[in-house]
N, C-alpha and C positions, 0 to 999 in steps of 0.2 A: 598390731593395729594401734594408730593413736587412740588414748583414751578421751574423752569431754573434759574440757577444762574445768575445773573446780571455780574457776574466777568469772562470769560475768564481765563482758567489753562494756556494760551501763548498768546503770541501777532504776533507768527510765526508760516507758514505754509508752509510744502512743495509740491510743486505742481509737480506731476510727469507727463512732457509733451516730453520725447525722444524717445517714441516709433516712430516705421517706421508706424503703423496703415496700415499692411497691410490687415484687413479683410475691412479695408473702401475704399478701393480701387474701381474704376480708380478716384474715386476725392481725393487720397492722390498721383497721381503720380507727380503731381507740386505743392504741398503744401501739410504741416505738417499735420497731422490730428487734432490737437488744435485749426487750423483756416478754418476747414470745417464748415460753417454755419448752424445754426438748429435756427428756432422761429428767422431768423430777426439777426443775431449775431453769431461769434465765438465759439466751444466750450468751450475755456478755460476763453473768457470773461463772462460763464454763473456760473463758478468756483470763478473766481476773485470777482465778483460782488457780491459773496454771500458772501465770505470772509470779504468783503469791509461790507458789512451792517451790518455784526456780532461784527466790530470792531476789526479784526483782523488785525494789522498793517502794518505786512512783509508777502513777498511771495516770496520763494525761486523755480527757475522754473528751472527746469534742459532741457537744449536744447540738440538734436543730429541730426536726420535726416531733412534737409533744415535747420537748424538752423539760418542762416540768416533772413529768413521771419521771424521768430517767435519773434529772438530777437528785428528786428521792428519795431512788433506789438506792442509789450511788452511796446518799450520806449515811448509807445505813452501814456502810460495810467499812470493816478493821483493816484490813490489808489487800492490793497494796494502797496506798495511801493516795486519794486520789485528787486533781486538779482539774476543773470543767475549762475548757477551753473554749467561748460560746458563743455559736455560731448561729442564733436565733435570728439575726437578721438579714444572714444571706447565707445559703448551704454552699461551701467553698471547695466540696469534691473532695477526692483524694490528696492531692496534691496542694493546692490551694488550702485545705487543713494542717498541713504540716507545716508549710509555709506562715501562716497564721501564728500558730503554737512558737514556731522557732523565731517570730518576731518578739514576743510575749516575752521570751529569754527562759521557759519551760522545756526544752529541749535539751539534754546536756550531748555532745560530741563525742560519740556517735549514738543512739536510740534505737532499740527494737520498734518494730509499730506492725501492728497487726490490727486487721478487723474482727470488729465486735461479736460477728457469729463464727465466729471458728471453731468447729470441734474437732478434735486430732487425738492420739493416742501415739504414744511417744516409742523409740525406738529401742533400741539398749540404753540409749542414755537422753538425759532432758533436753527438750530442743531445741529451747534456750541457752544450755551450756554447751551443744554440739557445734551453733550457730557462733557461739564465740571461739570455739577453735577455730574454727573455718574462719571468722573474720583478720584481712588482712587490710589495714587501713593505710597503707603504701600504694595498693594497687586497686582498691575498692572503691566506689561511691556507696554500691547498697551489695547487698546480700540477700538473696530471695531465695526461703525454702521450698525447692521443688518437691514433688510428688508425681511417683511414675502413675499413671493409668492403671494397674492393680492392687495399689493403696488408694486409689482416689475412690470412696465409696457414695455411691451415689451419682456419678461425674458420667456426662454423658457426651460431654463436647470433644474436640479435635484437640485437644491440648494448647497450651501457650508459647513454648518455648523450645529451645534448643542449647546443648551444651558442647562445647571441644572441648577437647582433652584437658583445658586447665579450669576447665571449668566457667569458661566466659559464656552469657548468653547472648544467641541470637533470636530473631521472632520468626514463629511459623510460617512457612511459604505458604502462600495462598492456594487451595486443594489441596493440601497434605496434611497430613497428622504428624503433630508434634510431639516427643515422646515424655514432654514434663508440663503439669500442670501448676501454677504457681496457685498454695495454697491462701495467701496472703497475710504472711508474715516474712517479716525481713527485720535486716541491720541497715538502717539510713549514716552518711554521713552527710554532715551540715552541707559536703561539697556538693553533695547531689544537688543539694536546697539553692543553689548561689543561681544568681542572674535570672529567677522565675519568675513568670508573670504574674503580674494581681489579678484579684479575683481570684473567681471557680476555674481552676483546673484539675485534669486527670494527672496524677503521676507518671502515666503512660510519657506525656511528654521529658521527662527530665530523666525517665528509663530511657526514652532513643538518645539521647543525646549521649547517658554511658554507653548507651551499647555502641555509637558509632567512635568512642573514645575507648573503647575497651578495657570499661573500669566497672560495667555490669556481671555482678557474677553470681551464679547458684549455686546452692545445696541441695545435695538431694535427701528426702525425709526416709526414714529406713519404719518408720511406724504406719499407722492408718489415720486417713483423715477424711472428713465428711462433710460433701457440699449439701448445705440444706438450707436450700435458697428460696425452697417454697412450701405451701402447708404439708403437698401430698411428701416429702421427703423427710419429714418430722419423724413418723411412723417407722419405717425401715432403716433408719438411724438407730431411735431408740430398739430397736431388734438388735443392731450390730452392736449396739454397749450394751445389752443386758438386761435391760428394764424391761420387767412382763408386759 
């Protein structure tokens, strides 16, 4: 079995934390959803801190809604080293976030980018170093770590995605269950980013466009990860990490 690269494909990552997090609601109505606590901690210091172990050096964090709290937070912390990317005056989505960032010239070629509430538990090796084995930037736009349905804790939906044999994705057919759920971290390359519209957009769009060029491709996550997208999933989270 290949082992995880010792090397990082970037030392940059963009962290997308402007959402309003209205399904976290009422504990997002005085603060971001980044700095809702889960296990003890912040969401997005459970992001940061995974960055920070992997060796990952920069963290570009795009702020919008409360944007003052988050910025902060943010200044308080050592590693990794962080740059606000600031989206106060129009929330620019996924896509339209990255886009923004890679105008800025804050982006180096190619970028991890992941959101802000992610909590994961890694597999045999970090997921960051797995996902740069796995990256081939010959045949790649992005790189999106999947999770089957019995690592996804907490996940209740029909899944996202589908993979062949070399590991290219396609999108769920409609009435059927997809057997990978994308956690939402990836490997961006700048190519992904070319010819995108201004403004708020999804990344979803600049994913159809690899997938119908066969340059979209996953990993699959070999650890556990947890969607905790609302108050009642806070609770049974922190069960599955450990905290009484």
């Amino acid at each position: 079995m290949k082992l995880a690269s010792e090397k990082l494909v970037s030392d940059t990552a963009m962290v997308m934390a402007a959402g309003l997090g209205k399904r976290m609601r009422p504990l997002t109505a005085l603060r971001p959803k980044p700095l809702v606590s889960v296990a003890g901690k912040p969401l997005i210091d459970h992001a940061l801190d995974r960055l920070a172990e992997a060796g990952v050096a920069r963290a570009v964090v795009n702020v919008h809604y409360l944007a003052d709290q988050l910025e902060a937070h943010l200044a308080q912390r050592k590693a990794p080293a962080v740059t606000v990317s600031d989206e106060r005056a129009l929330l620019l989505e996924t896509g339209g976030g990255m886009v923004k960032a890679h105008a800025a010239g804050l982006l180096p070629d190619p970028f991890f980018a992941l959101n802000s509430d992610n909590i994961w538990l890694d597999g045999p090796y970090n997921t960051f170093r797995e996902l740069s084995e796995a990256w081939d930037a010959d045949k790649m736009d992005a790189l999106l770590l999947m999770v089957r349905h019995p690592q996804a804790c907490g996940y209740s939906g029909q899944g996202d995605f589908n993979l062949d044999q070399w590991g290219r994705v396609s999108r769920r057919k409609p009435g059927r269950v997809a057997p990978f759920i994308y956690t939402g971290i990836q490997i961006v390359a700048h190519r992904l980013l070319r010819d995108a519209p201004q403004g708020a957009f999804s990344t979803n769009i600049l994913w159809n466009r690899a997938i119908a060029e066969g340059r979209l491709y996953g990993h699959v996550h070999t650890g556990a990860w947890f969607e905790v997208g609302t108050p009642e999933a806070i609770a049974p989270t922190e069960a599955r990490l450990g905290r009484p």
